[in-house]
N, C-alpha and C positions, 0 to 999 in steps of 0.2 A: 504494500500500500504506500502510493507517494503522493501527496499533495501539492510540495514544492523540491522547489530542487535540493534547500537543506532545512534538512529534517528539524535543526534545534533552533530553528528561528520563527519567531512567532510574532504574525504582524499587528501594528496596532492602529488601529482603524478610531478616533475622535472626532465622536457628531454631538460634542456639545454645543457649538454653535449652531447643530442643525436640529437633533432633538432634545437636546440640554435647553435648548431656547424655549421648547411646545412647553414647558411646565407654566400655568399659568401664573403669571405677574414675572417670569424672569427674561422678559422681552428686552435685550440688550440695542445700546444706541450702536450707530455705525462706525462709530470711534473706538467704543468697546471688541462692537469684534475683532475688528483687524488688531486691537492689542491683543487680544488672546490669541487671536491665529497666529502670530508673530511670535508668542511664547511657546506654542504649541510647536513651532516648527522649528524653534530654537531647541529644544527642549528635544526632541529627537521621535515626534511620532510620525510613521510613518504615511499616514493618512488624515486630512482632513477634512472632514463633510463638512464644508461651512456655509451650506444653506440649502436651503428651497426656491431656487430660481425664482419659477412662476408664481410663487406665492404673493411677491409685491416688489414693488420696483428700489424699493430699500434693502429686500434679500438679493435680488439681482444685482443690484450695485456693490453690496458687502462683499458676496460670493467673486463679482468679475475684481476687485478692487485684492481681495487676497488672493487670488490665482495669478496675477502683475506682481504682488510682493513675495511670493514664498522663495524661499530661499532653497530648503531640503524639502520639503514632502512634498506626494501629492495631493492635490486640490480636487476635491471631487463634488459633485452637486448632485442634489436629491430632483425625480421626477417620476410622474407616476406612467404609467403606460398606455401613453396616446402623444401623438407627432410632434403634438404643439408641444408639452410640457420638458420633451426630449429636445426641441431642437434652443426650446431658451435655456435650459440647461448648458446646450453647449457652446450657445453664445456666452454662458456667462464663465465657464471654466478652459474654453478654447486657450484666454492667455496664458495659463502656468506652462511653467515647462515639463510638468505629468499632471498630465487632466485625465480626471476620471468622469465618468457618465453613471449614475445608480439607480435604477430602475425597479420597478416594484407592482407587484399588483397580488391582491390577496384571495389566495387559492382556497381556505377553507367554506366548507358548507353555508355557514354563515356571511362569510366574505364575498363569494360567490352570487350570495340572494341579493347583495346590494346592487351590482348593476343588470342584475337579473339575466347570467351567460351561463350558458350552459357548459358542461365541462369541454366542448367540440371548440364551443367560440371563443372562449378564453386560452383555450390552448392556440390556435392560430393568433389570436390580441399578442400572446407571449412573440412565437415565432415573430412577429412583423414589425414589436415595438423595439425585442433586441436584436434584431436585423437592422432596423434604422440607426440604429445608436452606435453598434458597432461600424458602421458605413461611416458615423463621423468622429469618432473616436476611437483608437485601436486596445482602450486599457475598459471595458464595461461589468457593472458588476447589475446581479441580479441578484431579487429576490423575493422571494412567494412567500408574502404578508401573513400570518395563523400560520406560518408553516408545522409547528407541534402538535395543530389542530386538523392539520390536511390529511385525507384520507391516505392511507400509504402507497398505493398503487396510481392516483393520482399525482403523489409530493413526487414521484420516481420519474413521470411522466412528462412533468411540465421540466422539470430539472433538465432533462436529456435535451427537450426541444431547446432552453435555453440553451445548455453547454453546445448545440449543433450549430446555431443561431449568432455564436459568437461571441459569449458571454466568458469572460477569462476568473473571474469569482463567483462563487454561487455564496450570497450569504439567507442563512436561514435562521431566521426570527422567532424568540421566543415571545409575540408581540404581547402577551396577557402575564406573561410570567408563570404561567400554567407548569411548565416541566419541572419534573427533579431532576437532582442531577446526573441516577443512574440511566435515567431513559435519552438525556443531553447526547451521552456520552453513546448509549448507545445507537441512538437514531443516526449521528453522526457516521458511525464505523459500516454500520448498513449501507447508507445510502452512500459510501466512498465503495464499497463491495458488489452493489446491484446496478448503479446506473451504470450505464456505456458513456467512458468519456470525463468521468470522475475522476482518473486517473492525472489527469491534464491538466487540472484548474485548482484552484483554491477553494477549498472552502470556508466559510466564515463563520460566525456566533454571534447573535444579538440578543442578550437576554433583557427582561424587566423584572422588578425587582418585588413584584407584587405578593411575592410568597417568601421574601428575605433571602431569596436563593439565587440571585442572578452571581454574583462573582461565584459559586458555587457550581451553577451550570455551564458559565463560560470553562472557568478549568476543567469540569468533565467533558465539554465537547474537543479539549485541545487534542483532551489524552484519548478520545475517540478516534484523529484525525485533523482537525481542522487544525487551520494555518491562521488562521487572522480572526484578531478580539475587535467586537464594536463596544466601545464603552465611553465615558464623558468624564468630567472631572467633577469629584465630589458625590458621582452617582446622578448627578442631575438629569432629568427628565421626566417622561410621561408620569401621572398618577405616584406611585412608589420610587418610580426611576428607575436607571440602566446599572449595567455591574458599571462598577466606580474603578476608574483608569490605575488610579493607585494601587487599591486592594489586587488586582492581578499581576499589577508590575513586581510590586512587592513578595505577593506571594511566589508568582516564579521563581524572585531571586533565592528568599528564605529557604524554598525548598525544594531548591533544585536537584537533592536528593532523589524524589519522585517525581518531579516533573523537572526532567532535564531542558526543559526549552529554555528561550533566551528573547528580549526584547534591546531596541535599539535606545531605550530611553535613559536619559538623564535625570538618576533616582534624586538628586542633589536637588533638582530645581520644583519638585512634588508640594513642596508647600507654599514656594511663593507664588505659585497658576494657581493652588487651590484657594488660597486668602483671595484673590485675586479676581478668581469668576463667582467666591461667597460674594464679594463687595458689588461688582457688577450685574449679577443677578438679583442682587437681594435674598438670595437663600441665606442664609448663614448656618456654616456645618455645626452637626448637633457636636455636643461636646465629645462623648462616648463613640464617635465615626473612628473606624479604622485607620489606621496609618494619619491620617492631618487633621483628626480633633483633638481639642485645647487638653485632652484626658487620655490620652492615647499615651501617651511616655510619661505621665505624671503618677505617681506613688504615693498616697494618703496611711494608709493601715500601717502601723504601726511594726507587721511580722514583714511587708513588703520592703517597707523602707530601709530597713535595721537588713536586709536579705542585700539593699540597694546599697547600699552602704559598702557592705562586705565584698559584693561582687554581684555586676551587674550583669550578668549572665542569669541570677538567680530568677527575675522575673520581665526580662527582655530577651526575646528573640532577634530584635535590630536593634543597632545604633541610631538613635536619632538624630546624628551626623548625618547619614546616610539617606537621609529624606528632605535637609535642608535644616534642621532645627538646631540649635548649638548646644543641649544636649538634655538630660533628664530631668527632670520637676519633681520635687519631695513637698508639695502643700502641707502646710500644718493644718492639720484640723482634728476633731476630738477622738480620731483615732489614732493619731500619731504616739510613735513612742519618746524614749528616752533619749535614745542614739540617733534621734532625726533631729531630739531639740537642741541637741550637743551640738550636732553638726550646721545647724542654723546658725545658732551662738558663735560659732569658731569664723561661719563665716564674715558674721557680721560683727569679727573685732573683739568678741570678750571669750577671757579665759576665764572659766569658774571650776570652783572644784564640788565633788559631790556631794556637799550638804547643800550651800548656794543650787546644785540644777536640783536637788530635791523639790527645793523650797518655789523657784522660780515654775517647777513643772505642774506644783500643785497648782500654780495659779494660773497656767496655762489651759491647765482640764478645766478648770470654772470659766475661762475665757471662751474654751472651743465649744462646750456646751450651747455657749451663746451667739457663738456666731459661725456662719456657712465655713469661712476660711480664715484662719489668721495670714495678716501678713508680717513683714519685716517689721514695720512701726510697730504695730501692736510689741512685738518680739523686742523690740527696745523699750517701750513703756514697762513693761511688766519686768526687766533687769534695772531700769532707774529706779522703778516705785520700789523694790528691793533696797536699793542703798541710799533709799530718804530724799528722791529729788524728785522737784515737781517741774517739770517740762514746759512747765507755760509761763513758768517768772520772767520770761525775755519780754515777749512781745503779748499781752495783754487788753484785748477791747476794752475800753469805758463807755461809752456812746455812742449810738449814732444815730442819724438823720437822714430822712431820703425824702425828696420831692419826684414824682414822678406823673406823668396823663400825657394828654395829648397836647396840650399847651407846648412841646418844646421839649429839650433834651432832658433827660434826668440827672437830678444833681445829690450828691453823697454828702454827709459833712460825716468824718471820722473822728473821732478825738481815742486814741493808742496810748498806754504806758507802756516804757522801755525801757526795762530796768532802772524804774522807781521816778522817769521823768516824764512826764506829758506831754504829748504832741497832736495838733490837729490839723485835718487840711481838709477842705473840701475841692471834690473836683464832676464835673460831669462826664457825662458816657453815655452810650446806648444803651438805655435802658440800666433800672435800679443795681443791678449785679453789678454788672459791668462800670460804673458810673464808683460803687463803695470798695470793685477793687484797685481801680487808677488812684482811690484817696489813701488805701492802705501802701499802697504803690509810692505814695508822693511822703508818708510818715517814713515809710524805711527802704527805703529804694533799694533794689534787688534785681538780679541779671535770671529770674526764675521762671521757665516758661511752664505756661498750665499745656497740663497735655490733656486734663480730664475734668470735668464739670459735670456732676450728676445729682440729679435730683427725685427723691421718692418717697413716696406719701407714705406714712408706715400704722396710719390709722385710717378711719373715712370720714367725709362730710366736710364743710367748709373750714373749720375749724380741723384740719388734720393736720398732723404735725409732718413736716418733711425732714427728713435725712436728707442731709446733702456733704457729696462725697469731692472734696479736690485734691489733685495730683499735678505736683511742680515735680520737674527735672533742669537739672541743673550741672552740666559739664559729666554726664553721665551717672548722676546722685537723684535718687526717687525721692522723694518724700510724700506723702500719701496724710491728708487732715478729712476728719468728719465732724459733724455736728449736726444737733434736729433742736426744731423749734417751730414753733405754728407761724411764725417772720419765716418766709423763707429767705429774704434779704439776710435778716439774722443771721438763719444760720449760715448763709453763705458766707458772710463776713469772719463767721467763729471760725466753720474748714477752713476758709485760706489762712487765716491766722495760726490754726492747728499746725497746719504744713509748711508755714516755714518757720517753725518751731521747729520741729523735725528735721527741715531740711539742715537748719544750724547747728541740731545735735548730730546729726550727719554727716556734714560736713567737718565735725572735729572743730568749731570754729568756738565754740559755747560750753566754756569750761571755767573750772574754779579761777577766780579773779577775773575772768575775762568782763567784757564790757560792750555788750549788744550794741550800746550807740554807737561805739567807734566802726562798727561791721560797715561797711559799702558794698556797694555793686561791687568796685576792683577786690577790696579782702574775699565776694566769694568764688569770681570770676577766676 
């Protein structure tokens, strides 16, 4: 049985821009895709389906506009089977320098009833649409829509007429997600075995993911035979979505043990496309997603970490180098152990010995209880409050004032102590927030930029109190302030204050004798 000419190569076919796009609301601008195409083809796959021609004259334009820029892959365009939608297909992918043509029409019972053909006339539809296509394209792929659904003696049927017809891939759709993966694998091996001609072409894999099985089934049809994965980035598409470009790359490599194949892709660049089509689609990957969710390399429990610690073999199969990440995450939270909060601690500058992490750990369990995650801050609060210091004597709110409506800009008055001396300024800004922290701005002037401003109601009704969360960075120094109050101006003004509290205990800049007023932009810059 040969599919291609080498056996341990396995091609990777990406139709996120063409069915990654059908999920509804992740309708990407025209700028967008050619940035993903352009990743995509950096990035080493070797197929890109980046549209639907005939669908509108902004898929036609996306499609003809990356077929002019690809650099490595082919460019191929989706069309269903009839003249028209073939021949704007190939106006629109004629430019690349390997254009593909992908054609489709859906052979199942069901599929069949829609434009109500009998199985004689869809079988000639087949013959006459990959006749055309091939006439103007020498690279075309097909493919028989419910094909897991198609009766078997028909799925053999239309297959041969294609592969006679000039079709150089046959890919076969698991369009519902219907299949397992022992029948993937063996539908595949069959129909490399019974048609005439199978011999000679590729065969393909398109799974959906509506039973949690599609990267499942894609690698049982590899190991059946087929030569080429269709899959998207992040899993995006129809309903549940496609097998996820990741999950297959990755697992070929992991375990190439049992599945000796091999893909062209550059595992290194896996997480900056996947942040990348999360932001442009609007999906955003759940946390718990394989290989590039925020939870995938990170370690909480307490028997994991203390394992992670030791040796990270213990409960990682990859490097998270190897996918682009800079390396493993140990979250604190109320399963954490002893030996994670050691190893926090060391990182962040203190030596203690084991009555101190006793004592600190206890106060850590009543912290984690209470909250989703500790961070670093929390993690220095709770070693100062240890040895009697109170984090907020630098820079302290006293009052403040805001005018704000439609009448005109909003204006802040701040009045700050700083280490025991008073200072006030008021200044304006867009809008209240914005307006009280140009004033705390102008009391202590700081080179800190906000990376994060969040705000959230943590009761209901008008009268709810908000938490509000902000984060300065500063020459590569986090600092992270909250604060809640039914003022959301308030608290806005306490967080920022919290955080560059922080950032100055951070910074090493705020210590015994030292002297907040003398601090500047240049002392922290």
């Amino acid at each position: 049985m040969t599919t291609t000419t080498d056996q341990d190569r396995v091609v990777i076919f990406d139709t996120t821009l063409r069915d990654g796009e059908q999920s509804p609301g992740a309708t990407m601008t025209h700028d967008e895709k050619l940035e993903i195409a352009s990743m995509l083809d950096d990035m080493g796959v070797d197929i890109i389906e980046a549209g639907f021609p005939i669908a509108s004259e902004g898929d036609f334009n996306a499609v003809s506009e990356i077929a002019k820029n690809s650099v490595n892959s082919r460019i191929c365009g989706l069309a269903r089977a009839n003249i028209t939608d073939i021949d704007r297909c190939w106006e629109a992918v004629k430019h690349a320098a390997k254009p593909r043509i992908h054609t489709f029409i859906g052979t199942s019972p069901l599929h069949r009833a829609i434009p109500n053909l009998t199985m004689d006339e869809m079988a000639d539809k087949i013959h006459e649409t990959v006749t055309h296509a091939r006439n103007l394209c020498d690279n075309v792929q097909w493919s028989p829509m419910d094909a897991t659904r198609t009766e078997w003696d028909y799925l053999c049927r239309v297959i041969e007429i294609a592969i006679k017809a000039g079709a150089s891939t046959i890919n076969i759709p698991d369009t519902v997600g219907y299949t397992a993966p022992m029948e993937s694998a063996e539908l595949i091996k069959k129909l490399i075995e019974t048609v005439p001609g199978a011999d000679e072409v590729i065969f393909a894999t398109h799974c959906h993911n509506d039973l949690g099985m599609a990267t499942a089934n894609s690698l049982a049809a590899v190991a059946g035979g087929a030569r080429q994965i269709e899959c998207t980035i992040n899993g995006l598409g129809e309903r549940a979505g496609n097998t996820a470009l990741e999950e297959v790359v990755m697992a070929l490599r992991v375990r190439n043990d049992i599945m000796p194949w091999s893909t062209g892709i550059d595992t290194t660049k896996l997480m900056n496309i996947s942040r990348r089509v999360a932001t442009v689609s609007g999906f955003p990957v759940q946390f718990n997603k394989a290989i590039v969710g925020k939870n995938a390399f990170a370690h909480e429990s307490g028997i994991h970490q203390d394992g992670m610690l030791k040796n990270k073999e213990t409960f990682e199969i990859m490097r998270p180098e190897d996918v682009g990440l800079a390396g493993t995450s140990l979250p604190l939270g109320k399963h954490s152990g002893r030996a994670a909060l050691r190893d926090k601690l060391e990182q962040l500058g203190f030596e203690v010995g084991d009555n101190q992490l006793k004592d600190i750990f206890v106060r850590f369990k009543d912290l984690a209880d209470r909250k989703k995650e500790v961070f670093d801050d929390d993690i220095i609060a709770l070693v100062r409050v240890g040895v009697g210091e109170d984090e907020d004597d630098h820079l302290q709110l006293v009052s403040m004032k805001v005018v704000c409506g439609t009448g005109g800009p909003a204006e802040a008055t701040v009045e700050m102590e700083i280490d025991g001396k008073d200072v006030s300024a008021t200044c304006e800004g867009d809008g209240p927030v914005d307006a009280t922290f140009r004033a705390i701005r102008e009391n202590f002037p700081n080179g800190a930029h906000l990376e994060l401003y969040q705000v959230s109601a943590v009761t209901e009704g008008t009268d709810a109190q908000a938490t509000v969360s902000v984060r300065l960075e500063e020459d590569g120094i986090i600092a992270t302030g909250q604060s809640a109050n039914t003022d959301t101006v308030v608290a806005s003004a306490k967080a920022y204050i919290h955080a560059l509290n922080r950032l100055l205990v951070r910074r090493g800049k705020v210590g015994e004798g030292a002297d907040t007023r003398e601090i500047s932009y240049k002392d922290l810059a």
